[in-house]
MARNU-121697 format. One record per residue (C-alpha): residue in three letters; chain; z, x, y; residue number from 1. Coordinates in pm, 1 decimal. Layout:
<rs>
R/aa/ch/Z/X/Y/i
R/ala/A/Z/X/Y/NUM
...
</rs>
This chain:
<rs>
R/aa/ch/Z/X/Y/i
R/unk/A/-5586.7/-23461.4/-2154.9/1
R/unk/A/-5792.7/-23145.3/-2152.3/2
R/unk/A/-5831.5/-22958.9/-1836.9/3
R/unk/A/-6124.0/-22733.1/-1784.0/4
R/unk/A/-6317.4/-22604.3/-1547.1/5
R/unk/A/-6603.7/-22586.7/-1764.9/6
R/unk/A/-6759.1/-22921.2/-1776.3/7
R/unk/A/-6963.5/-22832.2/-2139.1/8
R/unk/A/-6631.6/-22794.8/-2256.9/9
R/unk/A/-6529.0/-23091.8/-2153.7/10
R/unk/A/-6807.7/-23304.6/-2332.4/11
R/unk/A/-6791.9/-23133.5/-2626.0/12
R/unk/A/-6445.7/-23167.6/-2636.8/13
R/unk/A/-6449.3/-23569.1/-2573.3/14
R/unk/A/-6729.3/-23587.7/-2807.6/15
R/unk/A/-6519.7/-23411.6/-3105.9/16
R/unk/A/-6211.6/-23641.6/-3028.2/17
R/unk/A/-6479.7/-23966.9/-3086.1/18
R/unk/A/-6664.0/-23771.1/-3391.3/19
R/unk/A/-6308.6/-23745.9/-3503.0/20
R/unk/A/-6213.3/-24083.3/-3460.8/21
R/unk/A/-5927.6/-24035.1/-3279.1/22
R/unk/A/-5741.5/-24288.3/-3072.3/23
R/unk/A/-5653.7/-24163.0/-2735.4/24
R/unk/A/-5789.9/-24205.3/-2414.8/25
R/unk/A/-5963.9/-23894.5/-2289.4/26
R/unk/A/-5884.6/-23773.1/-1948.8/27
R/unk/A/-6001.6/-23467.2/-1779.2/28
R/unk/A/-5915.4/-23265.7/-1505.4/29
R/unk/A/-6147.9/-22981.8/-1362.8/30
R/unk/A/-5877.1/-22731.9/-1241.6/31
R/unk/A/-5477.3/-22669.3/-1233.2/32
R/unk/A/-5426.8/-22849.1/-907.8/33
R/unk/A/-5650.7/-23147.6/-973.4/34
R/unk/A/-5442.7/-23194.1/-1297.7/35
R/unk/A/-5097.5/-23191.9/-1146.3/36
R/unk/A/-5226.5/-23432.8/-869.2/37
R/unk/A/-5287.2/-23687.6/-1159.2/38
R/unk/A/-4998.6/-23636.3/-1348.5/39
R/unk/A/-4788.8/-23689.8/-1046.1/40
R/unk/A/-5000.8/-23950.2/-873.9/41
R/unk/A/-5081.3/-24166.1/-1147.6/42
R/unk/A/-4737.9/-24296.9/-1355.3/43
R/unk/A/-4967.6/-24511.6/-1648.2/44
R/unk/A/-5144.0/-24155.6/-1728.9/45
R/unk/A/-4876.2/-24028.8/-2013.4/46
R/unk/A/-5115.2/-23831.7/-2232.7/47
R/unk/A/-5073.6/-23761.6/-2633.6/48
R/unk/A/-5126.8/-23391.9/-2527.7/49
R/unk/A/-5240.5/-23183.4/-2302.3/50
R/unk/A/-5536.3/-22855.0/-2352.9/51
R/unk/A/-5523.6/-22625.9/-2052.5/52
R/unk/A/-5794.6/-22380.6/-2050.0/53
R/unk/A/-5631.2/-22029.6/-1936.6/54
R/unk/A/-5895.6/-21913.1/-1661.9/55
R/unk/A/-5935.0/-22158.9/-1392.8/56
R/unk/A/-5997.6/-22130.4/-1030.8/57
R/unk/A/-5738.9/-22213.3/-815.5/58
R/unk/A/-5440.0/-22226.8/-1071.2/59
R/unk/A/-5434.6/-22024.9/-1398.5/60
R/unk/A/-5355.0/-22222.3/-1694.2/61
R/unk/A/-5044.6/-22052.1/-1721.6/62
R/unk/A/-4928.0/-22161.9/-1371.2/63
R/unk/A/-5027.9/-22504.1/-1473.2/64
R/unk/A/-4863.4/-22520.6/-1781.5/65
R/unk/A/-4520.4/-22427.0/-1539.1/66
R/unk/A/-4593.9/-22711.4/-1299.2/67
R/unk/A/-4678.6/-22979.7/-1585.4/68
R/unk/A/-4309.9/-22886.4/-1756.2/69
R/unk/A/-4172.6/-22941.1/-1399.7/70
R/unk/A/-4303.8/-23325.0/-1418.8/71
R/unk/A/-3981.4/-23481.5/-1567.2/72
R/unk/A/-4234.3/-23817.3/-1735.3/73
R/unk/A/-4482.3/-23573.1/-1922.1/74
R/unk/A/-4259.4/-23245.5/-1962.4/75
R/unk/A/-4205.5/-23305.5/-2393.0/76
R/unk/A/-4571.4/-23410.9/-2410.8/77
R/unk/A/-4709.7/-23064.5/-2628.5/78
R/unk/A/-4961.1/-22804.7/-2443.3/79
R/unk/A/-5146.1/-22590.7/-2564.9/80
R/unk/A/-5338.0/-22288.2/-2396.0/81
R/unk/A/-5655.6/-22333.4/-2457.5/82
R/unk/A/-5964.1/-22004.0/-2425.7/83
R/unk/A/-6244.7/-21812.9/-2517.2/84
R/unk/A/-6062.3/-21526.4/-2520.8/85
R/unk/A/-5678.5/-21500.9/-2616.7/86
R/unk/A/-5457.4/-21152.1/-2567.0/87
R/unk/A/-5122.8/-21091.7/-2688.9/88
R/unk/A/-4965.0/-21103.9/-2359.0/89
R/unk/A/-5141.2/-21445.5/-2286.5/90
R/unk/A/-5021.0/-21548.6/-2597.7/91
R/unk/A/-4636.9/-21422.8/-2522.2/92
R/unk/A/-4667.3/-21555.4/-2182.3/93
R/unk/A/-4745.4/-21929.7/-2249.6/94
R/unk/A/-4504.0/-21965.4/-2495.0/95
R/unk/A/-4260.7/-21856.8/-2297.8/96
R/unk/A/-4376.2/-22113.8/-2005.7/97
R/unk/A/-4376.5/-22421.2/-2293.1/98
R/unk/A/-4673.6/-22420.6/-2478.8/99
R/unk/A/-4667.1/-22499.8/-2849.7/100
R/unk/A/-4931.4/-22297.2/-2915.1/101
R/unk/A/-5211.7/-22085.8/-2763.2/102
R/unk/A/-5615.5/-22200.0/-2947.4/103
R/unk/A/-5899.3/-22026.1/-2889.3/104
R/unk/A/-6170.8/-22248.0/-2736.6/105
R/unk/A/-6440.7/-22330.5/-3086.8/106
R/unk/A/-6829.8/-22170.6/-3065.1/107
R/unk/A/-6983.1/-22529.3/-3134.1/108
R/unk/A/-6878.4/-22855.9/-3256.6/109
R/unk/A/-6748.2/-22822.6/-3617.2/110
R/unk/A/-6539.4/-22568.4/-3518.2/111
R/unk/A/-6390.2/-22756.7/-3213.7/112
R/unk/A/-6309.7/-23033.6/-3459.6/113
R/unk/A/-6180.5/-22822.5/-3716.0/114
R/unk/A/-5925.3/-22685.0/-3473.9/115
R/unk/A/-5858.5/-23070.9/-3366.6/116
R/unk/A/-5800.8/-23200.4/-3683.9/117
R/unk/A/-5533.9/-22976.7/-3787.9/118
R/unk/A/-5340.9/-23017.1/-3459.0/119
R/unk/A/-5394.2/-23410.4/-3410.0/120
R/unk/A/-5149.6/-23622.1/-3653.6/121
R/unk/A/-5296.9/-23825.9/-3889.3/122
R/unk/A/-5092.5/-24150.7/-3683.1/123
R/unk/A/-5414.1/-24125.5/-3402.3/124
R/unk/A/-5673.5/-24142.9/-3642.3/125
R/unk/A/-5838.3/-24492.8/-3571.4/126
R/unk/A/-5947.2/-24577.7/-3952.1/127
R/unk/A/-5744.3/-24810.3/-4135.9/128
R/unk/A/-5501.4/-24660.2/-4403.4/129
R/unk/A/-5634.5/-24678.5/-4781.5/130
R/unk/A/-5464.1/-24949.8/-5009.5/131
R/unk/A/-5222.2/-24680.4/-5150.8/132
R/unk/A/-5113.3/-24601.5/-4812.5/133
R/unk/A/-5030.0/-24957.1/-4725.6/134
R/unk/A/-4800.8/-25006.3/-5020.1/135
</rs>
């Protein structure tokens, strides 16, 4: 689940998560409130992991990322803070509130699935395993 304001970060995040391969099921949310209306709303929406983009109207991602851990069904699922730009007290801050880590949001593509890649496990990759992995 990424939620974002910014909807070209939104498709190029979707299309780095198919580039990738990965098997999840995308779902977006434009702002802090919209997001906690599906998470609460919907009970078949139990994302892999969550990206909350820091400045948002409405609801900072912060204050998001405290109303997500207050959902008891999606409160383990990891967060991560998710911006252009990333201070030390932002950083300090969501950690504090629950997030596993805080990314800075990627200039273009590679980048975006560079960052992906090393936080997505292997296990939601969609290829098949090699022969060596199956024995």
């Amino acid at each position: 689940m990424l939620i974002d304001d910014d909807f070209d970060d939104q498709e190029l995040f979707g299309h780095a998560l198919k580039h990738l391969d990965v098997s999840v099921d995308f779902v977006t949310a434009n702002d802090g409130v919209h997001a906690i209306e599906k998470l609460k709303s919907d009970p078949s929406l139990n994302p892999y992991f969550i990206f909350v983009d820091v400045n948002m109207p409405k609801m900072s991602g912060v204050e998001c990322l405290v109303e997500i851990k207050k959902i008891s069904r999606v409160k383990n699922v990891p967060v991560y803070l998710y911006s252009r730009y990333i201070d030390p007290k932002t950083i300090k801050t969501g950690r504090q509130a629950g997030a596993i880590d805080v990314v800075v949001k990627a200039h273009n593509m590679k980048e975006l699935e560079q960052t992906l890649a090393k936080i997505l496990p292997k296990s939601r990759s969609k290829t098949k395993p090699t022969e060596a992995e199956t024995k």
